[in-house]
N, C-alpha and C positions, 0 to 999 in steps of 0.2 A: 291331532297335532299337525299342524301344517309341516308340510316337508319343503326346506332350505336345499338349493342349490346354487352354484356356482358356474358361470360361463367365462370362459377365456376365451374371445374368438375376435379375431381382430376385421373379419370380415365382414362389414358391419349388417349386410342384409341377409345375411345368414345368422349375425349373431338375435338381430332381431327378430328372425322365425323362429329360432329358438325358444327364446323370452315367452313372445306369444303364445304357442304352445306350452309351454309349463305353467303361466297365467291362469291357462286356458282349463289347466288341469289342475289348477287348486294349488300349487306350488310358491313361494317365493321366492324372488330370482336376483339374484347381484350379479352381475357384469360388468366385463373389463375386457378392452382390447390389447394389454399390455403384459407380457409375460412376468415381469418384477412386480406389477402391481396384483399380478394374479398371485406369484407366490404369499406377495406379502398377506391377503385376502385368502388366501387357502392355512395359513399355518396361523392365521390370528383369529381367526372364525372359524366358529363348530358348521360345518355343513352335513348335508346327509349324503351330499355326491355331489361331485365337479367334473363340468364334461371340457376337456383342455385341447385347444386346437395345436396341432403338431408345427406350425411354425407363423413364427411370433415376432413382435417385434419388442427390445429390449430383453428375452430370453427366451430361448426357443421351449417347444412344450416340453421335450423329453426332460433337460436341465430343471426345469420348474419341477417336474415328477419327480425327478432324485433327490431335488434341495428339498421336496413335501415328507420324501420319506425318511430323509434320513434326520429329519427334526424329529419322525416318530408320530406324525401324523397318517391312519390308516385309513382315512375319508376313503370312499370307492371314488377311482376317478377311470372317467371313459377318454380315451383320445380317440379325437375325430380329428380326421388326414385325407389329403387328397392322395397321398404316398400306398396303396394300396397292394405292393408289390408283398411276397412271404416275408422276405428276412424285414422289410421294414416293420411288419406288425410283431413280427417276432423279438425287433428291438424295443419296442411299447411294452409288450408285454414282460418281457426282461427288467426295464426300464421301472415297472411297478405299477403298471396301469392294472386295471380289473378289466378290462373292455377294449376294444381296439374297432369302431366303425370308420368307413371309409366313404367318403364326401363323389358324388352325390348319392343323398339318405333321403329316404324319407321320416317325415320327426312321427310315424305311428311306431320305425320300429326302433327307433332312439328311444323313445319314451317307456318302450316295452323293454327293452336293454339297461335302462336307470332303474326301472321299478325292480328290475330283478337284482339287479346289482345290492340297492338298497333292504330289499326283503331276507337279501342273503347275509350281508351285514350286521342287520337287526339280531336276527336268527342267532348269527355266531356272538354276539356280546349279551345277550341275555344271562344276567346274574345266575351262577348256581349255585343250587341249594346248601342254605348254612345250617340244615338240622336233616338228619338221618332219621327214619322213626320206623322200628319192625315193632307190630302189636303194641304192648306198653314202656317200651325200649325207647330211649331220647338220646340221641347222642346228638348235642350239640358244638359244631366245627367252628366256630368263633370261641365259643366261650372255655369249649375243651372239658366242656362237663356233662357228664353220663346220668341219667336216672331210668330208674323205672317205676312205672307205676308212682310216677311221683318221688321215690325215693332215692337220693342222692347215693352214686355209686364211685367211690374214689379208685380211680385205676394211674399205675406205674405208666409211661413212656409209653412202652410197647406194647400192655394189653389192651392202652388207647388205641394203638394204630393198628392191632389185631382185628379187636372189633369193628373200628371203622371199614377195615377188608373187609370182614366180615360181613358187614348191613351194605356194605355197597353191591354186595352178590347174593343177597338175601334171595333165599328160596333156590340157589342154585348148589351144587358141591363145590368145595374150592378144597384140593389139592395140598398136599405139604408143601408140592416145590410151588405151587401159587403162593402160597403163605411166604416162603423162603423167598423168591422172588422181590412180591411185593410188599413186604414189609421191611425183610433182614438184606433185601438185593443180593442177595445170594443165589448166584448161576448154577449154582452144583448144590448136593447135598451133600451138608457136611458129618452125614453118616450122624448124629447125636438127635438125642429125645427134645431137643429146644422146644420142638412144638410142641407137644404131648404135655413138656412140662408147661408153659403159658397156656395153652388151653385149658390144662385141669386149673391151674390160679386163676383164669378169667370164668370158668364155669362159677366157681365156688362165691366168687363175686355177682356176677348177674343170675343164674339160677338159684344161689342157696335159697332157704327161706321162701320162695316163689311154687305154687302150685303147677305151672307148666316151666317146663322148660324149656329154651330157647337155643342153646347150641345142643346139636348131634352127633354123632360119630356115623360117618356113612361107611361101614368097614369093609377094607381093603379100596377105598377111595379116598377119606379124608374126612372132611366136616362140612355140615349146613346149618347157618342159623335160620330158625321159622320158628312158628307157632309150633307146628305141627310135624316131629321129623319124620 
């Protein structure tokens, strides 16, 4: 998939080194020397990264950066400034930028500055998984429904959200105040068998009737769900 970017540089032989090199490197490029026409251009189009020069005419870059974010648009954007002093980058960076280069650049290490920007991006919005699966255990997070081995397993509220704790630490111990914690949000122990009691009712549910069992008691630690405890 071709990767969109976005330039705001009013400077026009710079804007067009820029152009050229992301051309150059497979990229599609929209450009604008206009700080208003860059916000408009940044918050009405999907980009993969905008590199926004810090002063502008009709709105300066940082102003654009704040009006981007606080529309709630999290495009990675680099400012490039000839303003290279600490606190200025440290206002960019404040300001909402991912990046902060400073003019004169060379575009090998801009280019290497976007790619990372954008691979890092990528990375963090990658869908997570809507199905849980220990051996023939299914616990599916959309639909909110349990099987195993094929067989439909109706669970209460909380012995839903037991086991989803549960399979999201498969193969490790997970604790009572884990469980209390992360299930009941409970910072303390409230001294009562709460767990012991959902554990034995979720056992009786996914173990009964099943040749291996799948939760454990790891004693004087807690519990593991596996194949094998």
């Amino acid at each position: 998939m071709t990767r969109k970017i976005l330039i705001v540089e009013d400077d026009i032989e710079t804007a067009a080194y820029m152009e050229r090199g992301f051309v150059e490197q497979g990229y599609a490029v929209d450009r604008t020397a206009d700080g208003r026409e860059g916000l408009f251009l940044a918050t009405g189009q999907d980009y993969d990264a905008v590199v926004l020069d810090r002063m502008l005419p009709g709105l300066d870059g940082l102003s654009v950066l704040k009006a981007v974010r606080a529309a709630g648009v999290q495009t990675p954007v680099l400012i490039l400034s000839a303003m290279g002093a600490l606190d200025e980058r440290v206002r960019g960076l404040r300001a909402g930028s991912d990046d902060y280069l400073v003019k004169p650049f060379a575009f090998v290490e801009l280019h290497a500055r976007i790619d990372a920007l954008i691979r890092r991006s990528a990375a963090g919005t990658e869908a997570p998984p809507s199905r849980l699966v220990v051996a023939d255990l299914e616990l599916d997070l959309l639909s909110r429904k349990v099987t195993r081995a094929g067989r439909p397993i109706p669970l209460q509220q909380r012995e839903f959200q037991m086991l989803e704790y549960l399979m999201r630490h498969a193969g490790r111990v997970v604790t009572r105040t884990m469980l209390l914690e992360g299930v009941w949000n409970y910072h303390f122990d409230p001294q009562t068998n709460v767990i012991d009691v959902h554990i034995s009712r979720l056992r009786q549910k996914v173990d009964k009737d099943f040749d291996s069992p799948l939760i454990h008691t790891v004693r004087g630690s807690g519990y593991m769900l596996a194949l094998d405890g």
